[in-house]
C-alpha positions as protocol buffer text, in pm:
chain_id: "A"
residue {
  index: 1
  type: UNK
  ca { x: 3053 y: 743 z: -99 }
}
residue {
  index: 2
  type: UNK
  ca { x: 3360 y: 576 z: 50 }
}
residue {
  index: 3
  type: UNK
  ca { x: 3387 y: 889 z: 304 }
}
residue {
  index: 4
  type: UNK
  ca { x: 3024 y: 904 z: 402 }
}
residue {
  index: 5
  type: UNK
  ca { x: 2995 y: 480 z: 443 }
}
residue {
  index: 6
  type: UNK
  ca { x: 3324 y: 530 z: 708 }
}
residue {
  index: 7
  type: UNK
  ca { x: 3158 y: 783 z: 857 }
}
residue {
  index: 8
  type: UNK
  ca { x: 2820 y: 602 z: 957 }
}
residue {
  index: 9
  type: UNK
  ca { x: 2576 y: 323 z: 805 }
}
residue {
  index: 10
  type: UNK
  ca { x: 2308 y: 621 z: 773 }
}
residue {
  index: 11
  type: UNK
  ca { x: 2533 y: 858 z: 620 }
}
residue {
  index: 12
  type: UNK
  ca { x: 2590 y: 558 z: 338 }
}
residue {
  index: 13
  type: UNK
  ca { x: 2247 y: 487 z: 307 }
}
residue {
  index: 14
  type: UNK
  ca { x: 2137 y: 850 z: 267 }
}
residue {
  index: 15
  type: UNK
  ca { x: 2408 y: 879 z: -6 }
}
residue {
  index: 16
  type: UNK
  ca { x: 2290 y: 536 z: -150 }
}
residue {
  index: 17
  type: UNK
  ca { x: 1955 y: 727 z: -163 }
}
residue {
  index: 18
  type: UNK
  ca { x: 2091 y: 1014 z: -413 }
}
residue {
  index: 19
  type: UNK
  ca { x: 2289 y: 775 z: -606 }
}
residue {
  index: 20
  type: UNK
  ca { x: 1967 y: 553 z: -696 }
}
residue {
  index: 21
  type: UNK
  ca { x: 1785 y: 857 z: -798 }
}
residue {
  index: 22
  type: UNK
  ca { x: 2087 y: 973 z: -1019 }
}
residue {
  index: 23
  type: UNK
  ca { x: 2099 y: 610 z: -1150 }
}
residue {
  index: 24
  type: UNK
  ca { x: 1735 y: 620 z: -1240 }
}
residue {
  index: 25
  type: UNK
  ca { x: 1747 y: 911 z: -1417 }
}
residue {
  index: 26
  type: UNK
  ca { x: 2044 y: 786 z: -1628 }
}
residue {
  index: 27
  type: UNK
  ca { x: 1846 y: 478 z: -1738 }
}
residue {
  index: 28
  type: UNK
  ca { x: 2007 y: 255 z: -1527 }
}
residue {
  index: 29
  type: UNK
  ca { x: 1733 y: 129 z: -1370 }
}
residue {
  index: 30
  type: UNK
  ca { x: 1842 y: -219 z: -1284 }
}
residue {
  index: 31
  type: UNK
  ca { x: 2102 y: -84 z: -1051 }
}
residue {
  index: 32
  type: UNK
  ca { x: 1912 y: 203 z: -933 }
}
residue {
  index: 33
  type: UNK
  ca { x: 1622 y: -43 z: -769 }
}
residue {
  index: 34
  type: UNK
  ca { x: 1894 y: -294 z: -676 }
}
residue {
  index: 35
  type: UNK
  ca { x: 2075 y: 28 z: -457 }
}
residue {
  index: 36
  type: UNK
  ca { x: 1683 y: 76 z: -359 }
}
residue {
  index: 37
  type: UNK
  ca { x: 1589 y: -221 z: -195 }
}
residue {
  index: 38
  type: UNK
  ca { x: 1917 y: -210 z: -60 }
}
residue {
  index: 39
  type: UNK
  ca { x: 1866 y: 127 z: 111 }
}
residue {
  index: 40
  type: UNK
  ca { x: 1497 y: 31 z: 249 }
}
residue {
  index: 41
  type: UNK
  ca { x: 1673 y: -249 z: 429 }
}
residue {
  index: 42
  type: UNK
  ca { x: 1948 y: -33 z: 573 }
}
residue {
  index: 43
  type: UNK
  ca { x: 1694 y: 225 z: 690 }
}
residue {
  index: 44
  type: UNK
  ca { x: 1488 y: -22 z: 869 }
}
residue {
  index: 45
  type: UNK
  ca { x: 1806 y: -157 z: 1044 }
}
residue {
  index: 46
  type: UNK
  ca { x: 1847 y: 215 z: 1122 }
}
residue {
  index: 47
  type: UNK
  ca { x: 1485 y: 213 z: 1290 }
}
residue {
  index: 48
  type: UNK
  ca { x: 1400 y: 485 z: 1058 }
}
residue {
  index: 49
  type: UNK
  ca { x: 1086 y: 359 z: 912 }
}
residue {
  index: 50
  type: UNK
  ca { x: 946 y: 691 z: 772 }
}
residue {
  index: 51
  type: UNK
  ca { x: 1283 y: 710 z: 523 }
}
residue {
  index: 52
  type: UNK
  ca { x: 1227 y: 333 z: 463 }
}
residue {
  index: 53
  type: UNK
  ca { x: 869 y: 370 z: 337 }
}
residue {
  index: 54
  type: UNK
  ca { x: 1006 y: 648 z: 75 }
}
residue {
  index: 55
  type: UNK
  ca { x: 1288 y: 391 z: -46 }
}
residue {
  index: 56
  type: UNK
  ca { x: 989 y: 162 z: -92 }
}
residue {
  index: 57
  type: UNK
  ca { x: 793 y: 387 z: -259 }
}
residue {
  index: 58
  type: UNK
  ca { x: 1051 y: 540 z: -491 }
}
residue {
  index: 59
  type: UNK
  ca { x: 1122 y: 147 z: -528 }
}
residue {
  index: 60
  type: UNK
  ca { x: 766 y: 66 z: -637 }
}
residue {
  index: 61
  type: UNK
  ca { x: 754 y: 393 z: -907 }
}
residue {
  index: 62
  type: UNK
  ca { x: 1078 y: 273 z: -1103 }
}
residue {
  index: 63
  type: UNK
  ca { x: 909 y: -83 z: -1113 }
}
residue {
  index: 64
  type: UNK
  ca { x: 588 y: 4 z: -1239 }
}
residue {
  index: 65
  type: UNK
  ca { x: 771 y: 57 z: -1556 }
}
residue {
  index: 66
  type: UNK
  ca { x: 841 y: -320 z: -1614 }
}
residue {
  index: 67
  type: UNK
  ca { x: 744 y: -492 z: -1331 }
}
residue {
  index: 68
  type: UNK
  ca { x: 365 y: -412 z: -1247 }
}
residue {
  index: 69
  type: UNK
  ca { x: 333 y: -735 z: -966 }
}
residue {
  index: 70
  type: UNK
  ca { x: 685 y: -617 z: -800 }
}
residue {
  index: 71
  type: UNK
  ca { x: 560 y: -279 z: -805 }
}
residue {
  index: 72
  type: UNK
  ca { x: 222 y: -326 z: -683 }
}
residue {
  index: 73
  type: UNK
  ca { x: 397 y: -556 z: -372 }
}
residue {
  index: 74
  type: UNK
  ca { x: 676 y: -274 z: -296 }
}
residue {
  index: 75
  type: UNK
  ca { x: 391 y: -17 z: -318 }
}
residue {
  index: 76
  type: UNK
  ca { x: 130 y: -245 z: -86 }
}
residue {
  index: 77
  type: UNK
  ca { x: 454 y: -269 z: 173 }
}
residue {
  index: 78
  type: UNK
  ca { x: 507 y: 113 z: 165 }
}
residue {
  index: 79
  type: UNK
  ca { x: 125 y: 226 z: 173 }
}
residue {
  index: 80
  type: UNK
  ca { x: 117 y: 11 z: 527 }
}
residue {
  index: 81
  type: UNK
  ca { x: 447 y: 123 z: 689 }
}
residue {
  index: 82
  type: UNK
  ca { x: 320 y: 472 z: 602 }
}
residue {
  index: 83
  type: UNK
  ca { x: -9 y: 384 z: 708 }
}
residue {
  index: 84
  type: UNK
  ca { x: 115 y: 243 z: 1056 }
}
residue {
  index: 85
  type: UNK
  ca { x: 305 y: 507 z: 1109 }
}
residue {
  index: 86
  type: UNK
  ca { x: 56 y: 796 z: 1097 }
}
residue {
  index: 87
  type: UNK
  ca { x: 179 y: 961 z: 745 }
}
residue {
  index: 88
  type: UNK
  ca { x: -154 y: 960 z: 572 }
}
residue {
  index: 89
  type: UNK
  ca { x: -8 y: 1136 z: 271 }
}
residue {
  index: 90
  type: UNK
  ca { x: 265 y: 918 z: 204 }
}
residue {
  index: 91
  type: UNK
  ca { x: 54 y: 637 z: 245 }
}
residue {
  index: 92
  type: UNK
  ca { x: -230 y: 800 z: -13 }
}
residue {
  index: 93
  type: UNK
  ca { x: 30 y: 796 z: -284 }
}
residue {
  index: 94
  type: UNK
  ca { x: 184 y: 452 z: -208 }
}
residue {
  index: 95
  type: UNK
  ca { x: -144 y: 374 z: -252 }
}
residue {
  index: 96
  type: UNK
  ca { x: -234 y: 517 z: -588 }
}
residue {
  index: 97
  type: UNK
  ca { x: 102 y: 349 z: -666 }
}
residue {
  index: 98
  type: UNK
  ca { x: -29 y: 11 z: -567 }
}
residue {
  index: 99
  type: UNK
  ca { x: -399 y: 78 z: -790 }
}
residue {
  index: 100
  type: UNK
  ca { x: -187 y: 154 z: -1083 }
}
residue {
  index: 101
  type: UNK
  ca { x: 21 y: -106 z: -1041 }
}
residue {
  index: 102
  type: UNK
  ca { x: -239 y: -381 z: -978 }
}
residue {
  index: 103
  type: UNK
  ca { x: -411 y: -222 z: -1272 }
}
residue {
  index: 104
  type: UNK
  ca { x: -123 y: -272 z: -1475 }
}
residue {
  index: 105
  type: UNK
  ca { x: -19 y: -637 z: -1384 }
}
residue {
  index: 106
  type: UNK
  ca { x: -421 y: -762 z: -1396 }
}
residue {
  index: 107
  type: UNK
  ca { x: -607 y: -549 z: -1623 }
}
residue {
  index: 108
  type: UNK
  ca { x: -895 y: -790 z: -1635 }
}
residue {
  index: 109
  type: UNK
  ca { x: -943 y: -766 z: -1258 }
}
residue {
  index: 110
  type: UNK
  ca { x: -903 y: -408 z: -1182 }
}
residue {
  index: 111
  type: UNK
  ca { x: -941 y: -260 z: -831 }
}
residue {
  index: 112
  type: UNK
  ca { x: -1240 y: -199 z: -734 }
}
residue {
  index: 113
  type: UNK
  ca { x: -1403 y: 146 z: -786 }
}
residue {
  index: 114
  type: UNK
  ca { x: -1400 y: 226 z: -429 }
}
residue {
  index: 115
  type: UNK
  ca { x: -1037 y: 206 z: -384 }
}
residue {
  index: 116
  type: UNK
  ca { x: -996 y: 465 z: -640 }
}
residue {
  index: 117
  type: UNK
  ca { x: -1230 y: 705 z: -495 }
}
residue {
  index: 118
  type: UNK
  ca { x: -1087 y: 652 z: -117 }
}
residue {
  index: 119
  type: UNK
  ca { x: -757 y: 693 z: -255 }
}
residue {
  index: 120
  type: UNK
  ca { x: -852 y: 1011 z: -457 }
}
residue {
  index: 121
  type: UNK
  ca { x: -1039 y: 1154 z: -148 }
}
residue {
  index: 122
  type: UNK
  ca { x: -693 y: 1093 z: 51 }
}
residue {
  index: 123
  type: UNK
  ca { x: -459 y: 1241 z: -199 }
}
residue {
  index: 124
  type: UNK
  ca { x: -724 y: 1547 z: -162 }
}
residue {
  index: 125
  type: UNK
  ca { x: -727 y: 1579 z: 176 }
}
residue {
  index: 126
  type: UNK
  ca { x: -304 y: 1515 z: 153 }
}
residue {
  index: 127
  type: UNK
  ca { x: -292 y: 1820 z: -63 }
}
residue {
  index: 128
  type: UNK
  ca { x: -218 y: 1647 z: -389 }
}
Protein backbone atom coordinates (compact mmCIF):
# COMPACT_ATOMS: atom_id res chain seq x y z
CA UNK A 1 0.00 0.00 0.00
CA UNK A 2 2.86 2.39 0.74
CA UNK A 3 3.87 2.12 -3.16
CA UNK A 4 0.42 2.55 -4.59
CA UNK A 5 -0.55 5.72 -1.90
CA UNK A 6 3.00 7.48 -3.45
CA UNK A 7 1.93 6.77 -6.57
CA UNK A 8 -1.60 8.56 -6.57
CA UNK A 9 -4.60 9.22 -4.00
CA UNK A 10 -6.76 6.82 -6.40
CA UNK A 11 -4.29 4.20 -6.63
CA UNK A 12 -4.48 4.21 -2.49
CA UNK A 13 -7.99 4.29 -2.39
CA UNK A 14 -8.50 1.48 -4.91
CA UNK A 15 -6.03 -0.58 -2.78
CA UNK A 16 -7.89 0.64 0.43
CA UNK A 17 -10.87 -0.93 -1.46
CA UNK A 18 -9.27 -4.63 -1.56
CA UNK A 19 -7.89 -4.32 1.81
CA UNK A 20 -11.51 -3.63 3.42
CA UNK A 21 -12.88 -6.54 1.60
CA UNK A 22 -9.91 -8.78 2.82
CA UNK A 23 -10.52 -7.26 6.32
CA UNK A 24 -14.15 -8.18 6.19
CA UNK A 25 -13.69 -11.45 5.35
CA UNK A 26 -11.18 -11.99 8.20
CA UNK A 27 -13.73 -10.79 10.78
CA UNK A 28 -12.35 -7.66 11.24
CA UNK A 29 -15.11 -5.79 10.57
CA UNK A 30 -14.54 -2.73 12.68
CA UNK A 31 -11.56 -1.82 10.60
CA UNK A 32 -12.84 -3.01 7.42
CA UNK A 33 -15.96 -0.28 7.53
CA UNK A 34 -13.63 2.25 9.19
CA UNK A 35 -11.13 1.75 5.74
CA UNK A 36 -14.80 1.93 4.01
CA UNK A 37 -16.09 5.10 4.86
CA UNK A 38 -12.73 6.18 4.46
CA UNK A 39 -12.51 5.11 0.81
CA UNK A 40 -16.18 6.59 -0.12
CA UNK A 41 -14.76 9.90 0.99
CA UNK A 42 -11.57 9.62 -1.03
CA UNK A 43 -13.53 8.59 -4.13
CA UNK A 44 -15.81 11.47 -3.95
CA UNK A 45 -12.76 13.83 -3.59
CA UNK A 46 -11.66 11.89 -6.70
CA UNK A 47 -15.08 12.95 -8.48
CA UNK A 48 -15.66 9.36 -9.01
CA UNK A 49 -19.08 8.99 -7.70
CA UNK A 50 -20.01 5.63 -9.37
CA UNK A 51 -16.89 3.86 -7.20
CA UNK A 52 -18.13 5.96 -4.21
CA UNK A 53 -21.70 4.60 -4.28
CA UNK A 54 -20.11 0.86 -4.24
CA UNK A 55 -17.88 1.87 -1.06
CA UNK A 56 -21.24 2.94 0.33
CA UNK A 57 -22.94 0.09 -0.50
CA UNK A 58 -20.34 -2.52 0.46
CA UNK A 59 -20.34 -0.07 3.63
CA UNK A 60 -24.07 -0.50 4.29
CA UNK A 61 -23.87 -4.71 3.78
CA UNK A 62 -21.07 -5.16 6.55
CA UNK A 63 -23.33 -2.90 8.84
CA UNK A 64 -26.45 -4.58 8.49
CA UNK A 65 -24.84 -7.16 10.60
CA UNK A 66 -24.83 -4.97 13.80
CA UNK A 67 -25.83 -1.79 12.94
CA UNK A 68 -29.34 -1.92 11.10
CA UNK A 69 -29.95 2.32 11.45
CA UNK A 70 -26.16 2.91 10.12
CA UNK A 71 -26.82 0.51 7.52
CA UNK A 72 -30.11 1.55 6.41
CA UNK A 73 -28.50 5.47 6.27
CA UNK A 74 -25.22 4.25 4.25
CA UNK A 75 -27.61 2.20 2.04
CA UNK A 76 -30.36 5.31 1.63
CA UNK A 77 -26.99 7.53 0.64
CA UNK A 78 -25.83 4.91 -1.94
CA UNK A 79 -29.39 4.00 -3.49
CA UNK A 80 -29.52 8.04 -4.37
CA UNK A 81 -25.95 8.63 -5.67
CA UNK A 82 -26.68 5.56 -7.80
CA UNK A 83 -29.97 6.76 -8.49
CA UNK A 84 -28.68 10.33 -9.61
CA UNK A 85 -26.33 9.02 -11.51
CA UNK A 86 -28.30 6.84 -13.94
CA UNK A 87 -27.12 3.20 -12.50
CA UNK A 88 -30.55 1.77 -11.94
CA UNK A 89 -29.08 -1.55 -10.90
CA UNK A 90 -26.82 -0.41 -8.39
CA UNK A 91 -29.33 1.69 -7.04
CA UNK A 92 -32.07 -1.45 -6.98
CA UNK A 93 -29.76 -3.27 -4.65
CA UNK A 94 -28.76 -0.29 -2.42
CA UNK A 95 -32.15 -0.26 -2.16
CA UNK A 96 -33.09 -3.73 -1.07
CA UNK A 97 -30.14 -2.98 1.27
CA UNK A 98 -31.91 -0.02 2.77
CA UNK A 99 -35.62 -2.31 3.12
CA UNK A 100 -33.67 -4.85 4.95
CA UNK A 101 -32.02 -2.67 6.89
CA UNK A 102 -34.98 -0.47 7.96
CA UNK A 103 -36.66 -3.79 8.50
CA UNK A 104 -34.09 -4.79 10.76
CA UNK A 105 -33.61 -1.58 12.94
CA UNK A 106 -37.77 -1.03 13.18
CA UNK A 107 -39.45 -4.23 12.85
CA UNK A 108 -42.69 -2.83 14.12
CA UNK A 109 -42.79 -0.26 11.32
CA UNK A 110 -41.73 -2.12 8.32
CA UNK A 111 -41.55 -0.58 4.82
CA UNK A 112 -44.30 -0.44 3.19
CA UNK A 113 -45.36 -3.25 0.78
CA UNK A 114 -44.88 -1.19 -2.20
CA UNK A 115 -41.31 -0.54 -1.70
CA UNK A 116 -40.70 -4.15 -1.74
CA UNK A 117 -42.47 -4.84 -4.86
CA UNK A 118 -40.83 -1.65 -6.78
CA UNK A 119 -37.63 -2.76 -5.53
CA UNK A 120 -38.21 -6.45 -6.62
CA UNK A 121 -39.54 -5.26 -10.06
CA UNK A 122 -36.07 -3.22 -10.35
CA UNK A 123 -33.74 -5.93 -9.28
CA UNK A 124 -35.79 -7.88 -12.20
CA UNK A 125 -35.47 -5.63 -14.72
CA UNK A 126 -31.45 -5.14 -13.34
CA UNK A 127 -31.00 -8.79 -14.03
CA UNK A 128 -30.85 -9.96 -10.46
Amino acid sequence: RPTLAATSDLAAAISDLDRAEVLRDAGLTTEAEELLGTVAVQFGAQRMRQARGEAEFHLARSLLRHDAAAAERAAATASRRFATLGSEGWAARAEAVRLEARLRAHPTRPPAAADFTRTAAALTRGGF
